[in-house]
N, C-alpha and C positions, 0 to 999 in steps of 0.2 A: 824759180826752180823748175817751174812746169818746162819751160824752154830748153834749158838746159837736158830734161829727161828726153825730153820726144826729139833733140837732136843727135842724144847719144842713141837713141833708139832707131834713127835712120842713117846713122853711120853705122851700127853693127854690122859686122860681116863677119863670116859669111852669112848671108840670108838664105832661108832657110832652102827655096829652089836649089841654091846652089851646093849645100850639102846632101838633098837630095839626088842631085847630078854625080857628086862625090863619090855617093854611095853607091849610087849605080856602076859609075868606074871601076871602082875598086870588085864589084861580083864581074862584072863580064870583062874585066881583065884575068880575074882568076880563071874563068870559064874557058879563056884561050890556051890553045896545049903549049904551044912557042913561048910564053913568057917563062922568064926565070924563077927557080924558085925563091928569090928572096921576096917575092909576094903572097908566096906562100902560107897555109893560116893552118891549125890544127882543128880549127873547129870544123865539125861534120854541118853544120847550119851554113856555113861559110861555101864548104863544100856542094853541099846538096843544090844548092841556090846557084852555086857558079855555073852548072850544068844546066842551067835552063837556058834557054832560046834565048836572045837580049831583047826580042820582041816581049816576051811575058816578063820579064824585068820590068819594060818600060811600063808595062800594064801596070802593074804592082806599085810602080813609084806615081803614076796621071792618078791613081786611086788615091795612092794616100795623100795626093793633094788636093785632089776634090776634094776630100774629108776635112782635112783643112783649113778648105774655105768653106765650107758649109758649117764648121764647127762655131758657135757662136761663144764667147765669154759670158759668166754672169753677168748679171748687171752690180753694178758698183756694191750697195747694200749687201745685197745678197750674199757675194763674196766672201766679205767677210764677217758674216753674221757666219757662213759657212768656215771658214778660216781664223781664227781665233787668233789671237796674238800668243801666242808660244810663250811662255816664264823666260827663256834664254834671249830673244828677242827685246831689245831697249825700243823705248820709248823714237826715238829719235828714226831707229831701224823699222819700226811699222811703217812712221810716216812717209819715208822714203819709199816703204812699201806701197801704200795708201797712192803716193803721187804718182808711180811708175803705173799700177795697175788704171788709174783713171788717166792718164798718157795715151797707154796699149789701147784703150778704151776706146778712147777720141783716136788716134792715128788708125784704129781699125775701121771704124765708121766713116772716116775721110775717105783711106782708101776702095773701100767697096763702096762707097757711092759714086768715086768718079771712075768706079768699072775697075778697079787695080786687082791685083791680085795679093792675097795675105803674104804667100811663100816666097814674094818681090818684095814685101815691105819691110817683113823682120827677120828676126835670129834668132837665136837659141833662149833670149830671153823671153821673149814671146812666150814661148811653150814652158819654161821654170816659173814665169810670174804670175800668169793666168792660172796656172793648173789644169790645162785644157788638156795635155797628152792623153790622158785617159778618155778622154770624151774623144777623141780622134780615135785613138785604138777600137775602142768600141765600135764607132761605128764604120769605120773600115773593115771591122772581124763580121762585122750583121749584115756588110754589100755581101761581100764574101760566100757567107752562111748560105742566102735566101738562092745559090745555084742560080742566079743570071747571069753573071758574069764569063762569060764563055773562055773557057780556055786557061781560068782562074780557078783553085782549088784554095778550103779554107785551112788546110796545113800548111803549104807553101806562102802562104799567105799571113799567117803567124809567124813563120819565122822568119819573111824581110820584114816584117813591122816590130817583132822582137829584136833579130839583128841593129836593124835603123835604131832603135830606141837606146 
């Protein structure tokens, strides 16, 4: 079963780099005046953000990948002693849970030892299995905060990691 997890785990796609490229796309196409409007969005977040420079875009998206990879998973245990098994949740569906999280586990450790990168390795499940988004956001919104970040502000910065989310 282990096998079968950690292969469907490195065939996911898109991984996650690439729907961060995505999303970069889709702001600094809207940000161009030439495009049509069928790309067009209602939201003022969508708006506001399109108008940036695509240089501070890029800022915005190298950040939340640092964060990323700097984000570490609990450890096994921990999880879920933190995570409980849900009443609606079978028996059968923990374990599958149980196996996918100690997978994500082992294939994160593999890759950041042999220097890889997390946002090359997985997908969207990564960030649903683990529970990590929030520990990303976090600390994406705290580089943000502490003012080093030159040329970065922590509002604009909320809403492409809100947007992204």
């Amino acid at each position: 079963i282990m096998d079968e997890v950690l292969q469907s785990l490195q065939q996911e796609a898109p991984k996650i780099d690439v729907s961060v490229k995505n999303f970069l796309s889709v702001l600094i196409a809207k940000g161009q005046k030439d495009v049509p409007h069928s790309v067009s969005s209602s939201s003022n977040t969508v708006d506001s953000l399109a108008n940036l420079p695509p240089h501070f875009l890029m800022d915005y998206a190298r950040l939340l990948l640092q964060c990323l990879q700097s984000c570490v998973p609990l450890e096994y245990q921990a999880y879920f002693e933190q995570n409980p098994q849900p009443e609606s949740q079978s028996a059968s569906e923990r374990l599958d849970h149980m196996c996918k999280y100690k997978a994500i586990c082992a294939l994160r450790k593999h890759t950041i030892d042999k220097g890889g990168k997390v946002s090359k390795s997985f997908g969207k499940s990564y960030l649903l299995s683990t529970n990590i988004w929030p520990a990303i956001k976090s600390l994406f919104l705290s580089q943000l905060e502490d003012g080093t970040r030159k040329n970065l502000t922590f509002g604009e910065g909320q809403q492409f990691v809100e947007l992204y989310e």
